[in-house]
C-alpha positions as CSV (number, residue, x, y, z in Angstrom):
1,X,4.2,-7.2,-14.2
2,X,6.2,-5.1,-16.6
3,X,4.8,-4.0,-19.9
4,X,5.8,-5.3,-22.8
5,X,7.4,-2.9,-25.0
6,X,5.8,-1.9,-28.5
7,X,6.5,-4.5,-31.4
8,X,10.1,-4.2,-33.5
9,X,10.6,-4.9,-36.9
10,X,13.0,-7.7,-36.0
11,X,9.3,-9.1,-33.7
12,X,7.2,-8.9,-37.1
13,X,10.3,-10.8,-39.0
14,X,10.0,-13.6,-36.6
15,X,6.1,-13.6,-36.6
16,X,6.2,-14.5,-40.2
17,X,8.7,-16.8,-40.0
18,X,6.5,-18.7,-37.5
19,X,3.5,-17.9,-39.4
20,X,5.3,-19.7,-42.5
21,X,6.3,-22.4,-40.2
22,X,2.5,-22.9,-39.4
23,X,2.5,-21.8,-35.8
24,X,-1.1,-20.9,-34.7
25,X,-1.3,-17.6,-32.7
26,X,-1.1,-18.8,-29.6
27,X,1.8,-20.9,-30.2
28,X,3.9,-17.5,-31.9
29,X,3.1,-16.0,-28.6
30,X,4.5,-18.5,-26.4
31,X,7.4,-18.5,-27.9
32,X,7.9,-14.9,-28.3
33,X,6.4,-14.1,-24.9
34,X,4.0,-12.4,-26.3
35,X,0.2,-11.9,-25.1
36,X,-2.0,-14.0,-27.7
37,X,-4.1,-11.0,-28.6
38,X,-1.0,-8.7,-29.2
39,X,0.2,-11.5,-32.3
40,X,-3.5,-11.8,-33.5
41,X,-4.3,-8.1,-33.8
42,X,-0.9,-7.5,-35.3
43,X,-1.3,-10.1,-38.0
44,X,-5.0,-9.3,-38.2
45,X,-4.7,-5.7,-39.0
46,X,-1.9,-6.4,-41.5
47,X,-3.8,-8.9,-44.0
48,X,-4.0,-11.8,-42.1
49,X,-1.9,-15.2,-41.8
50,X,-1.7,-15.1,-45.7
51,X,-1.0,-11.7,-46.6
52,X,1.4,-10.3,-43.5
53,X,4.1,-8.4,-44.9
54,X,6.6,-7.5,-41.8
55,X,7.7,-4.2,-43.7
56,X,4.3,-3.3,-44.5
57,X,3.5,-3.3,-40.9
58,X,6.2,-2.3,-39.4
59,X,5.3,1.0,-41.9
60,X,2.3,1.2,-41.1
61,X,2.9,1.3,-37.4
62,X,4.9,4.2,-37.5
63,X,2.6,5.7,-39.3
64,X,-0.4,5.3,-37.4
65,X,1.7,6.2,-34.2
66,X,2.9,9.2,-36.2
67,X,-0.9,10.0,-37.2
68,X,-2.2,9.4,-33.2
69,X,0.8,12.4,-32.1
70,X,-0.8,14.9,-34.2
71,X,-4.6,14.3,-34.6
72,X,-5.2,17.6,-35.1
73,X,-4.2,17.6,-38.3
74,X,-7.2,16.0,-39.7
75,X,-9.3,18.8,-38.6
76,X,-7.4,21.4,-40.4
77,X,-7.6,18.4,-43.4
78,X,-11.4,18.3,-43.5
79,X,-13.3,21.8,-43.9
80,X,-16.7,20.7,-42.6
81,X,-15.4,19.3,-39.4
82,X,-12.9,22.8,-39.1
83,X,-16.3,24.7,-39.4
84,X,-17.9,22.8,-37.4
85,X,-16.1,23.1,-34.4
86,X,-16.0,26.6,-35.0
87,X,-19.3,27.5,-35.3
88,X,-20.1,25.1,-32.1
89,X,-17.6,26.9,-30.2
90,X,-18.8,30.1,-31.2
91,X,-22.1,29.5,-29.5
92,X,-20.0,29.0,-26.0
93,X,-19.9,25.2,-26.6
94,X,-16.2,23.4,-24.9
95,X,-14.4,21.1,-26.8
96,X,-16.2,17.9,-24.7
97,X,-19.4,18.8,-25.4
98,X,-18.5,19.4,-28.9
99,X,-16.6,15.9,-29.5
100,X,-19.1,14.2,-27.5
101,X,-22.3,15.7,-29.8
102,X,-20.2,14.6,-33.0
103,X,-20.1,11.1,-32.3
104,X,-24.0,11.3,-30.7
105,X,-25.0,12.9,-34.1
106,X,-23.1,10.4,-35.7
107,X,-22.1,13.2,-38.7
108,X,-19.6,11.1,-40.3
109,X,-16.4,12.8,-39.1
110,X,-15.4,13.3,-35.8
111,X,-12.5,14.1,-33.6
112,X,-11.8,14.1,-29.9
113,X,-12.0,16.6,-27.9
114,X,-7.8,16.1,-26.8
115,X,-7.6,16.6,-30.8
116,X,-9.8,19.6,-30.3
117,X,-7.6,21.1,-27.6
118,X,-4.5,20.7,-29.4
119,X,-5.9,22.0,-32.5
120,X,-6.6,25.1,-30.4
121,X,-3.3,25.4,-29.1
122,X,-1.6,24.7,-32.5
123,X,-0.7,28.1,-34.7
124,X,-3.8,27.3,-37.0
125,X,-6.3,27.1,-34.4
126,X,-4.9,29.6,-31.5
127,X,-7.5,32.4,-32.8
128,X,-10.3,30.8,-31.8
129,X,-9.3,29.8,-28.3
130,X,-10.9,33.5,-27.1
131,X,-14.1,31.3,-27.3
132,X,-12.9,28.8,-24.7
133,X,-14.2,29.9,-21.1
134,X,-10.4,29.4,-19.9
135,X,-9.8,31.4,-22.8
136,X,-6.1,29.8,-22.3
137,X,-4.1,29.8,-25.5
138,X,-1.8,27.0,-24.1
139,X,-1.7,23.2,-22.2
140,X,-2.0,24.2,-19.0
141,X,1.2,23.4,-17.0
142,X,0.5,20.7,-14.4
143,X,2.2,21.7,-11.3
144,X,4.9,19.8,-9.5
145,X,3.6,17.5,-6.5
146,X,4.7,18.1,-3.4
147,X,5.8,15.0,-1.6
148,X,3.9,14.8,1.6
149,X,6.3,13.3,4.2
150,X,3.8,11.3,6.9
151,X,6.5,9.7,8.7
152,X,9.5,12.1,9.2
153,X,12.8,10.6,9.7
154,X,11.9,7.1,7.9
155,X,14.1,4.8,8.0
156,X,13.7,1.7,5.7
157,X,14.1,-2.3,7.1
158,X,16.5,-3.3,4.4
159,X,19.2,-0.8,6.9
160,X,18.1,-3.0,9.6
161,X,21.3,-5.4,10.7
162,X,21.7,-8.7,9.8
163,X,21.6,-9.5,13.7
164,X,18.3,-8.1,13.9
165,X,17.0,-10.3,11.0
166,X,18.6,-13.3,11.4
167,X,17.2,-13.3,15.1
168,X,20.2,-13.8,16.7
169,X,19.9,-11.4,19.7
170,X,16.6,-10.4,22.3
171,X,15.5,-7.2,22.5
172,X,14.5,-6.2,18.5
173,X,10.3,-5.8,18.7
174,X,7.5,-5.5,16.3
175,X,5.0,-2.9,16.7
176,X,2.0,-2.7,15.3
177,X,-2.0,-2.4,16.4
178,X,-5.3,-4.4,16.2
179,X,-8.8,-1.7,15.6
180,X,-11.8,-1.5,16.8
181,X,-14.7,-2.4,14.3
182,X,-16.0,0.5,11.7
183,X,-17.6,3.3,13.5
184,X,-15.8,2.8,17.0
185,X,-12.4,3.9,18.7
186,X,-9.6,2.5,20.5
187,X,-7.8,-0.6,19.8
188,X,-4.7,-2.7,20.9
189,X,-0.8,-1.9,20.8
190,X,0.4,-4.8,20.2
191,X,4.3,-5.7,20.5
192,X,6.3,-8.7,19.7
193,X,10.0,-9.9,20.4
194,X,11.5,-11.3,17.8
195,X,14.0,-13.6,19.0
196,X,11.8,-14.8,22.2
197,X,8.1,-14.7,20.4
198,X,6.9,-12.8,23.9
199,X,4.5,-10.8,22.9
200,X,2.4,-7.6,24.7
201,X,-0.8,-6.2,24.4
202,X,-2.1,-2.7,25.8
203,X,-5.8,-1.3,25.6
204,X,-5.6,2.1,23.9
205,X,-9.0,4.8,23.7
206,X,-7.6,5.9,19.9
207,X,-5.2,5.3,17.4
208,X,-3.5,8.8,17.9
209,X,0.5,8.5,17.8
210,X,0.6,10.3,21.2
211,X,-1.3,7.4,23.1
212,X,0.4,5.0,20.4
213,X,3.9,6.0,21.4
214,X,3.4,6.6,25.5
215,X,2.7,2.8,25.2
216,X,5.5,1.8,23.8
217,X,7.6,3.5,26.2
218,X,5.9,2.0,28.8
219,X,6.6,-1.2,27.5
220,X,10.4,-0.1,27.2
221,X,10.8,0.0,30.7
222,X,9.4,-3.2,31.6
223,X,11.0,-4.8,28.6
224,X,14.6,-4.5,27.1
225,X,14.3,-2.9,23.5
226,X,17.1,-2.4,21.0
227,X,15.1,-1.5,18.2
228,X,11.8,-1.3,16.9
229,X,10.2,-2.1,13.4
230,X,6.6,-0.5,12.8
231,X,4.6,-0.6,9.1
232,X,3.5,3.1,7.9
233,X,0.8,3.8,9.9
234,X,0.4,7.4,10.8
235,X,0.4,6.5,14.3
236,X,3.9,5.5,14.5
237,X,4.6,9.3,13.4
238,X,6.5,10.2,16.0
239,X,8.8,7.2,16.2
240,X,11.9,9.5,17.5
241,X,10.6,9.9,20.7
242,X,11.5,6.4,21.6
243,X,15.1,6.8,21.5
244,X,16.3,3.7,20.1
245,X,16.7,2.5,16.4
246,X,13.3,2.2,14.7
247,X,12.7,0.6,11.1
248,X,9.9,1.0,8.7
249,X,8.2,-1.7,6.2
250,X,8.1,-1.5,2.9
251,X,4.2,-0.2,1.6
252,X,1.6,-3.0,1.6
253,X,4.5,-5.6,3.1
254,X,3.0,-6.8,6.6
255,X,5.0,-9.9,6.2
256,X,7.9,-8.0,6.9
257,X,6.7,-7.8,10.2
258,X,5.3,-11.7,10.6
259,X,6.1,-11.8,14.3
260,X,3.4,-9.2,15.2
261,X,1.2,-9.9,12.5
262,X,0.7,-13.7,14.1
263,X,0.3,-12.0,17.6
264,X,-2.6,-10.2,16.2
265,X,-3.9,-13.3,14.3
266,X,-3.5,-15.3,18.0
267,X,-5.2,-12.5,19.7
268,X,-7.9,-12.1,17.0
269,X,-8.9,-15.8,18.5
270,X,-9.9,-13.9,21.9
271,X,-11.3,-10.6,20.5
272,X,-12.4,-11.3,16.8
273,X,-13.2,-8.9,13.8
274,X,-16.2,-6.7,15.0
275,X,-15.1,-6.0,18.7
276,X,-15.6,-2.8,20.0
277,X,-12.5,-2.5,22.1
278,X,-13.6,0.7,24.2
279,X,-15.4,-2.1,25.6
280,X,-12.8,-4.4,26.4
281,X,-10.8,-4.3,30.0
282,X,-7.1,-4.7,30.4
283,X,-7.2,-7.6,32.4
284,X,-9.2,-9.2,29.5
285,X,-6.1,-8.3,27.6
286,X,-3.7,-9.5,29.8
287,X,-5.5,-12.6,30.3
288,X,-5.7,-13.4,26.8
289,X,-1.7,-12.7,26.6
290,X,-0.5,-14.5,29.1
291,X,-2.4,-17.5,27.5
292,X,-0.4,-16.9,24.5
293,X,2.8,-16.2,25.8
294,X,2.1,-19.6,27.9
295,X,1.7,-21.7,24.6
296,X,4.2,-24.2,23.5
297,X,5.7,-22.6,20.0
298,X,7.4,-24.9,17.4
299,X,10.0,-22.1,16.4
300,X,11.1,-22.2,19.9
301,X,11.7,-25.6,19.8
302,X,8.5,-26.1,21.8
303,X,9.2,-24.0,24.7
304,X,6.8,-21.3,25.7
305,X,7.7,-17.4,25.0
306,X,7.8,-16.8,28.6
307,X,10.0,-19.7,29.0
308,X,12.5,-18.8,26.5
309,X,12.2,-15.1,27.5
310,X,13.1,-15.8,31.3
311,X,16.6,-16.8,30.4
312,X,17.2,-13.4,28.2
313,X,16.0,-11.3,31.3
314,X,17.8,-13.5,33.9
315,X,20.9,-12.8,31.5
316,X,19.7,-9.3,31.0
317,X,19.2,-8.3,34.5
318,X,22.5,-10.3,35.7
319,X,24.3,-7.9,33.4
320,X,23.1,-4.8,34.7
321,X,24.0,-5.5,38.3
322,X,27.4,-6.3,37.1
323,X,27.7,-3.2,35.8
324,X,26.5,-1.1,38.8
325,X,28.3,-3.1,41.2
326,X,31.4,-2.5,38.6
C-alpha cells in the first residue's frame, strides 16, 4: 500500500470543518482516507477538538519539519550540551556512545548522535571531528550498488504472446522444481504443458543449472517445446542453452506459472514435504506421473492429459513426415 503523503493545509481546513460539524475522529478519517491515528495526533498536538487552529498547525508543522532538518542547531544553542559533547569526545568517546550516555544519565538535554554527526560536519563543529576515530570531516559518500544480474538475458512474461497465454497452441511449458527436505540434495524437474496439462517429472542429484538444464533438453526431444516459462531461480541461469523462447515470472509471482505449480501440488500427494529425494527412484517418479497424467481434468473438459496430448502429437508427428516426404 502507498503512503499517504504529509498533511496540507487545505487537509487541516477540512479537519476543522468536520470537527465543527461534530465528526468523531474516526469518522474525519473515513472520509478523508485518512488513518485514525494520523487525525487524532494532528488534532491532539494542536489543542485538541476545541482549540485546533488549521493555520496554527499547518505553522507549526513546517516548523517542526524545519527544526528536525537541522538538529544540530540546538547544540550550538545550548552551551552545556556543546561542552559536553566536547569534552566526551575529547576522551575518545564516538558520537553513539555519547548520545546514548545522555539519555542513560538522563542530564536534561540531549541530542542524537545523527545530530552529533552533522553538527561535526557543519562549519561550527568541523574542528573537533580530529577526535573522531574516522577522523572524517564529511558524510561519508555511500557508494553506488552494483546491480547483480543472476539471470542473464531475462526476459519478462508480460513479452510472452497472447497465443501463449490464452492457451491456444501445444507446445508452451512450465518449468519449475520440487526440493528435497532441509539438509539434503536433489530434487524433481518438473515440466508442464500448458495447453494439454501433460506434465513430466525427472529425478535430479542437485539443483545446479547444469543438471537443471540437461533435463530439459532431454525432455525437448521427447516433447515438442515452443517456449518455456521458468520463475527466478538461479538454476534456470543458463536458460539460452535451450534454444527456444524462454520467459521469466515476475519476483514472488508463482501463480504466474499455475500449471506447474498444481503439478507440484499433485506430486506433493506422492512424495510429501520432508522427502529426501536422493532416495527416491525414477520409476517411482514415473509411476506417480503417469497416474496423474492418467486423471480425468475438468479444464480439459474431463479428458485425461495424455488423452488430449495424443491428438497434438498425432498432429505433430503427421506434420513432420509431411514435411520430409515434401
Amino acid at each position: 500500500m502507498a503512503k499517504k503523503p504529509n498533511l496540507k493545509l487545505g487537509d487541516r481546513l477540512e479537519i476543522k470543518i468536520l470537527l465543527d460539524k461534530g465528526y468523531s475522529f474516526r469518522a474525519i478519517s473515513e472520509v478523508m482516507d485518512r488513518g485514525h491515528n494520523t487525525v487524532s495526533y494532528e488534532v491532539n498536538m494542536n489543542g485538541g477538538k476545541d482549540g485546533y487552529n488549521p493555520y496554527n498547525a499547518d505553522q507549526y508543522a513546517r516548523t517542526r519539519k524545519k527544526d528536525t532538518r537541522h538538529q544540530w542547531s540546538k547544540i550550538e544553542a545550548n552551551s552545556e550540551l556543546k561542552a559536553y559533547i566536547i569534552e566526551k569526545l575529547e576522551a575518545h568517546w564516538n558520537p553513539d556512545e555519547i548520545a546514548g550516555r545522555m539519555k542513560k544519565d538522563k542530564t536534561g538535554w540531549y541530542a542524537s548522535k545523527t545530530a552529533i554527526y552533522e553538527w561535526l560536519w557543519s562549519v561550527q563543529g568541523q574542528a573537533y571531528c580530529v577526535h573522531l576515530y574516522s577522523k572524517r570531516y564529511q558524510k561519508k559518500k555511500r557508494k553506488k550498488k552494483t546491480e547483480r544480474v543472476m539471470i542473464p538475458d531475462r526476459v519478462s512474461i508480460h513479452h510472452r504472446s497472447k497465443t501463449v497465454d490464452n492457451r491456444r497452441t501445444f507446445g508452451h511449458w512450465e518449468y519449475d522444481t520440487v526440493v528435497s527436505r532441509k539438509g539434503c540434495s536433489g530434487g524433481l524437474s518438473v515440466g508442464s504443458e500448458r495447453k494439454g496439462k501433460l506434465i513430466t517429472a525427472t529425478v535430479v542429484k542437485s539443483m545446479s543449472t547444469v543438471e537443471h538444464m540437461e533435463v530439459i533438453q532431454k525432455c525437448m526431444t521427447e516433447h515438442p517445446t515452443l517456449s518455456v516459462t521458468f520463475d527466478n531461480g538461479i538454476e534456470n541461469k543458463q536458460h539460452k542453452a535451450l534454444g527456444v523462447p524462454t520467459f521469466f515470472c515476475d519476483p514472488y509471482c508463482s501463480a504466474q506459472k499455475g500449471g506447474v505449480e498444481n503439478a507440484n501440488k499433485m506430486l506433493r500427494r506422492y512424495f510429501p514435504k520432508g522427502t529426501n529425494f536422493r532416495k527416491v527412484t525414477q520409476k517411482q517418479v514415473d509411476t506417480a506421473v503417469l497416474l496423474i497424467n492418467s486423471k480425468p481434468r475438468k479444464s480439459l473438459g474431463y479428458k485425461t492429459a495424455l488423452e488430449v496430448s495424443r491428438v497434438w502429437y498425432d498432429r505433430y508427428i503427421k506434420s513432420k513426415s509431411v514435411l520430409i516426404e515434401g
